[in-house]
C-alpha positions in Angstrom: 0.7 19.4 4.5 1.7 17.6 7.6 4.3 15.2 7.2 2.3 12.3 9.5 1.6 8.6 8.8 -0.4 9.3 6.4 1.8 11.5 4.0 4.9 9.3 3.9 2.7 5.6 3.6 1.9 7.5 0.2 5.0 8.8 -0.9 6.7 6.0 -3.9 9.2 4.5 -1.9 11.8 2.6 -4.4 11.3 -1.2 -3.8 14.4 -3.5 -5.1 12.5 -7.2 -4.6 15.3 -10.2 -5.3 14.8 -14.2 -5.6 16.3 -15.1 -2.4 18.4 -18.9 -2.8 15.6 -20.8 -1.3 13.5 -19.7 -4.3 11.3 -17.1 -2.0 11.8 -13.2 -2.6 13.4 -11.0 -0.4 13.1 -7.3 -0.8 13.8 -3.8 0.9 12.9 0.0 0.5 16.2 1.8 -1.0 15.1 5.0 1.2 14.5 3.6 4.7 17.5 1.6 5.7 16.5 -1.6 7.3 13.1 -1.6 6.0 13.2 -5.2 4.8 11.1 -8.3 4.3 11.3 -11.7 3.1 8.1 -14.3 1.6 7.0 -16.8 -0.2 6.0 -15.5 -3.4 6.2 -12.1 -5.1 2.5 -10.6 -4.1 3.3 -11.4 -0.5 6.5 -9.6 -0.6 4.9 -6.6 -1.4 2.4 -6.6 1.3 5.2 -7.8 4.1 7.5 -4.9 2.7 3.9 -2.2 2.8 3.8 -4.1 6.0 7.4 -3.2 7.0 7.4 0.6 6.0 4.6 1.2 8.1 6.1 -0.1 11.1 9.3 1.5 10.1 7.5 5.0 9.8 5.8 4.6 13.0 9.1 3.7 14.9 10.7 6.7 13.2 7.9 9.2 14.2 8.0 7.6 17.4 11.5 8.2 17.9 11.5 11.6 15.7 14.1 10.0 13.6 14.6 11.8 10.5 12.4 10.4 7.6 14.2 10.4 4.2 12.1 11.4 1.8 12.1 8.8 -2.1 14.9 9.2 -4.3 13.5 11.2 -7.9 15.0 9.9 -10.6 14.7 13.6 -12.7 17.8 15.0 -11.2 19.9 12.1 -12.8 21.3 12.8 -16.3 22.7 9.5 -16.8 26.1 11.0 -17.0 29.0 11.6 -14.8 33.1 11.9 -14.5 35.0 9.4 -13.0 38.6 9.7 -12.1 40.6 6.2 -12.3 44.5 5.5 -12.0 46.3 5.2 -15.6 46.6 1.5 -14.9 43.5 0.6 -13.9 42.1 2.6 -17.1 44.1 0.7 -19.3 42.6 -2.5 -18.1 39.0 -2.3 -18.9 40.6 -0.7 -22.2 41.9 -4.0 -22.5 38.4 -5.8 -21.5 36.8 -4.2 -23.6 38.7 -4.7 -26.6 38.9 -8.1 -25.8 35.0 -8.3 -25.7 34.5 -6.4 -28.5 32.6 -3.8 -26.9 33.1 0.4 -25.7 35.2 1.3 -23.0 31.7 2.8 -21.6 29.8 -0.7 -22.0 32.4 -2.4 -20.4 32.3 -0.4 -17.4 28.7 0.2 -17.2 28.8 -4.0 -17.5 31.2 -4.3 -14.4 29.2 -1.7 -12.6 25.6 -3.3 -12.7 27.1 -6.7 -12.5 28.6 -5.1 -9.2 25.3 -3.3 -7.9 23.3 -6.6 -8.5 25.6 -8.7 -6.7 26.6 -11.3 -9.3 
C-alpha cells in the first residue's frame, strides 16, 4: 500500500485532549509533534485536531519529512526496571509508608501526577 494522504489520515493517531484554563479544550496528536489545536467545546476539538493532522501530513509529504507512524500499545508490558540513587529510594519508601500505600503505588502516583501536569 502506498503510504499517501490517504493511508496516514486513517492510521489511529493517539489524541491526548485537555480542559485548557479558560474552560475550552486543547488537544494534540502524541505522534506528530506540533500537531495541535485548541476550541470551544470537545466535538470541535476533534474536528480542529482531524483538521490539524491533515495539514500536518500534507506539509510533511510536501517537505518529505519523515511521518511517524501511531504508537501500539501491544509492545508495552506494563513493566520495567528503574535504577534510582539509595537516597532518593529511601524517600518514596518513606512516602509511601507515610501514605499507607506500596512503594510501586507511590511511584506510579508521582509519575502520572508528573505526566498529567498537576
Amino acid at each position: 500500500m502506498a503510504k499517501d494522504l490517504s493511508y496516514y489520515m486513517n492510521l489511529p493517531y493517539n489524541m491526548i485532549m485537555e480542559r485548557a484554563e479558560d474552560g475550552g479544550w486543547m488537544g494534540y496528536l502524541l505522534e506528530l509533534k506540533g500537531c495541535t489545536a485548541e476550541a470551544d467545546s470537545r466535538e470541535e476539538l476533534l474536528r480542529e485536531l482531524d483538521h490539524a493532522k491533515l495539514n500536518w501530513i500534507e506539509d510533511a509529504l510536501d517537505e518529505e519529512r519523515y511521518i511517524p507512524e501511531p504508537l501500539k500499545s501491544e509492545g508495552y508490558s506494563g513493566k520495567f526496571n528503574l535504577r534510582i540513587p539509595k537516597s532518593l529510594h529511601q524517600k518514596l519508601a518513606i512516602a509511601a509508608r507515610q501514605e499507607g500505600v506500596s512503594l510501586n503505588q507511590m511511584a506510579l502516583y508521582l509519575i502520572s501526577n508528573g505526566l498529567s501536569g498537576k
